[in-house]
C-alpha positions in Angstrom: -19.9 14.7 -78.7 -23.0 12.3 -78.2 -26.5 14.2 -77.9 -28.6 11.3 -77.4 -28.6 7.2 -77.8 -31.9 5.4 -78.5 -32.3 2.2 -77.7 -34.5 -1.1 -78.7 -34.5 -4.5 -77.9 -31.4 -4.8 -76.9 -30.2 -6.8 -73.4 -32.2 -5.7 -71.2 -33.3 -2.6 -72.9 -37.1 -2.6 -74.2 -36.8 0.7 -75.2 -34.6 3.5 -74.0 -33.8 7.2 -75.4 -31.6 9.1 -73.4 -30.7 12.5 -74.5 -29.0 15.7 -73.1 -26.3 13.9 -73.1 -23.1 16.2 -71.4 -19.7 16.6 -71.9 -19.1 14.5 -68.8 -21.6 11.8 -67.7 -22.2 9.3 -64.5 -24.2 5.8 -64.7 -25.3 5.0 -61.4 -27.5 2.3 -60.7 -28.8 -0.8 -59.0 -27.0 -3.9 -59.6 -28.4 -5.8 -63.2 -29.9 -2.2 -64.2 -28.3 -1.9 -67.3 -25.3 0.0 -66.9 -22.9 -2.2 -68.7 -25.6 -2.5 -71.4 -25.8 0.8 -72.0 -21.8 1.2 -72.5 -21.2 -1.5 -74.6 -24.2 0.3 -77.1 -22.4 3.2 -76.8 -19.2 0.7 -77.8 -20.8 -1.0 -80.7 -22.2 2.4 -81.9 -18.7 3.9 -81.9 -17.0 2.2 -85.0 -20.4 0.1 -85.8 -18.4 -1.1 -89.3 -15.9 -3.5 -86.7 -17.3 -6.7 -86.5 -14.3 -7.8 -83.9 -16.3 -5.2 -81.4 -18.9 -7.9 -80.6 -16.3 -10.3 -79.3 -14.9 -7.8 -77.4 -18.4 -6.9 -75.6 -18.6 -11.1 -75.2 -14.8 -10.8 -73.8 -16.2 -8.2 -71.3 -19.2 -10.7 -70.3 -16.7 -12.9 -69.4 -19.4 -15.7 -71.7 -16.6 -17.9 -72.9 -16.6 -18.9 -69.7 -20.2 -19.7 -69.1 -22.5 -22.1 -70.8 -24.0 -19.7 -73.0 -20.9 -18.6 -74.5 -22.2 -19.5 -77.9 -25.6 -18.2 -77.1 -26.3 -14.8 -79.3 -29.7 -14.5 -78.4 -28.3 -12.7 -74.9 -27.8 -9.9 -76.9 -32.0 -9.7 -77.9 -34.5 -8.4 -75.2 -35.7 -11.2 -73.4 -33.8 -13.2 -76.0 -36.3 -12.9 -78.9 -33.5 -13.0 -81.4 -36.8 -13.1 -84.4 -37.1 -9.3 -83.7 -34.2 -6.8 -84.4 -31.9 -5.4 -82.4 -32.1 -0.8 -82.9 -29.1 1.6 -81.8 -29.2 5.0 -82.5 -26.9 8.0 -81.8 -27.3 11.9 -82.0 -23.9 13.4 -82.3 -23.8 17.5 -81.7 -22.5 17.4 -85.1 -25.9 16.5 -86.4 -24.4 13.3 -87.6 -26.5 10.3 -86.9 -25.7 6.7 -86.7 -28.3 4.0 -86.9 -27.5 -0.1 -86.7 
């Protein structure tokens, strides 16, 4: 089960560390909040060794349908694709992953 997720520089995520993390969870939020955001980290951070995961997240966007389609620097915090993009996850295990 997930104990935390952390965050950087990814969407529109500056920075975020959530952690007591429950055995059941709600998102709730304003529109453009960064609800989606935060479930396709927790997405890419579940098998982070499948490249296909990142078209599915664009699939989800819906971007093959927009201009930006071929634009990966939607995926960068406020699109500055020169600094890198952090995920982090505490499992109860003690098991970390890190992309």
């Amino acid at each position: 089960m997930i104990k935390g997720i952390q965050i950087e520089r990814f969407r529109g995520f500056q920075s975020l560390n959530i952690s007591d993390f429950g055995q059941f969870n709600v998102i709730v939020g304003e529109n453009n909040s960064g609800k989606s955001s935060l479930l396709e980290a927790l997405l890419l951070m579940g098998n982070p060794n499948n490249p296909s995961l990142c078209m599915l997240v664009d699939g989800l966007r819906d971007w093959k349908q927009t201009k930006d389609s071929n634009d990966a620097t939607l995926l960068f915090y406020k699109r500055q694709f020169e600094i890198p993009i952090t995920l982090s996850v505490d499992f109860d295990t003690m098991e970390n992953r890190k992309i």
